[in-house]
Structure formats: C-alpha cells, structure tokens
C-alpha positions in Angstrom: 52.5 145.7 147.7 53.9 142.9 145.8 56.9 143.1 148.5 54.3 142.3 151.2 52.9 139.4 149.1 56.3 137.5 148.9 57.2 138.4 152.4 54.2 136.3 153.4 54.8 133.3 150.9 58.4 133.1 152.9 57.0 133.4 156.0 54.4 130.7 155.8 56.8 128.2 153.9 59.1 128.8 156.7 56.5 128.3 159.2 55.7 124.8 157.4 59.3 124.0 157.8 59.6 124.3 161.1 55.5 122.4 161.6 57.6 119.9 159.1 60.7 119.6 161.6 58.1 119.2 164.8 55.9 117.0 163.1 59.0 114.3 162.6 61.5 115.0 165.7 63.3 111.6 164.9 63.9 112.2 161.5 68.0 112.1 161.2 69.7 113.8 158.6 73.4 112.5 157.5 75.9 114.9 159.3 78.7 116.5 158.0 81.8 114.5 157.0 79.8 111.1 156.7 80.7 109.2 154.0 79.3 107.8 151.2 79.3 104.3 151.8 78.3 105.1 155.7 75.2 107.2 154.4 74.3 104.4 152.0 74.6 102.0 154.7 72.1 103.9 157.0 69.8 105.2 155.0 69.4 102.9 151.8 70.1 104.2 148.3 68.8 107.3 147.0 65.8 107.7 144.8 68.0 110.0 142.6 71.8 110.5 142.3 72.7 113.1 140.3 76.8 113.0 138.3 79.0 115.4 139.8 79.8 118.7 139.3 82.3 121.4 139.2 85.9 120.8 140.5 85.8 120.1 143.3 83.4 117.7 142.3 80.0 118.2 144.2 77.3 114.9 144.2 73.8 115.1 145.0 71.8 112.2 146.7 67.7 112.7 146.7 66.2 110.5 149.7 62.0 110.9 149.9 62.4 113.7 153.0 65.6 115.3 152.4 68.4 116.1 150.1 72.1 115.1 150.6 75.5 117.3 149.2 78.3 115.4 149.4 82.4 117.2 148.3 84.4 114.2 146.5 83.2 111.2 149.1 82.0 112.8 152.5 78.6 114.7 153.5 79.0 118.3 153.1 75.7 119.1 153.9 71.8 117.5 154.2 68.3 119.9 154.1 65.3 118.8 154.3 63.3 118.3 151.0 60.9 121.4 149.8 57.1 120.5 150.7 55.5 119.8 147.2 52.8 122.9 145.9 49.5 120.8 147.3 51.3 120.4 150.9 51.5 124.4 151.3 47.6 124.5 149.6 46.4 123.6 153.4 43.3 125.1 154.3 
C-alpha cells in the first residue's frame, strides 16, 4: 500500500514537470559544453553559486527556473528547478 502511495507522488510530480515544460516552451536551458563566461553572458548571474567539488571539480549555478552543472569551466548538464511544496498543493 505504501508502494502505491509513492508511485502516485512520482507520477503526479512528473506530470507537473512536463505541465511545467508545456506551460514555458521558450524557456532555454544552457546546453552541454557551454561555457561559463558564455552562460553568464546569456543568462545573467546566478542567484546561488555553490564552490566546487570533488576532483574533477563539479560547480553548481542556481538560476530562478533551473539548475546548471558545469565540469571545470563548461556546461555538463542543466534541469529544470523542482516545483516548490505549495506548487504541487494545486487543487
């Protein structure tokens, strides 16, 4: 039973995702090998850079709507920001 519960919790956050992703279809993410300064340059500075970690060193760069990895200098990845507890509270 409790299975069943957290199946359904995924399922709708995944659903709000992709009403997230519809709702904004010219939203652009940084792509992959972008680098630093280019992001920067496009999209502002970050509300939050976090230091590096681990070797090699990984950087993390918080925008409002999304999240940015980069490896050393260059985009390794960008996702889309989790929807905060009171956006999946819709009734």
């Amino acid at each position: 039973m409790v299975f069943c519960l957290l199946t359904i919790e995924v399922t709708d956050a995944n659903t709000l995702l992709i009403e997230r992703l519809n709702a904004q279809p010219d939203l652009e993410l940084p792509i992959k090998s972008q680098s630093m300064d280019h992001v920067r340059l496009r999209f502002g500075n970050p509300i939050k850079q976090f230091e590096p970690v681990g070797d090699p060193p990984i950087v993390r760069w918080e925008y409002q709507d999304f999240i940015v990895y980069f490896e050393y200098d260059h985009v390794i990845t960008a996702v889309l920001r989790q929807p905060q507890t009171t956006q999946l509270d819709r009734h």
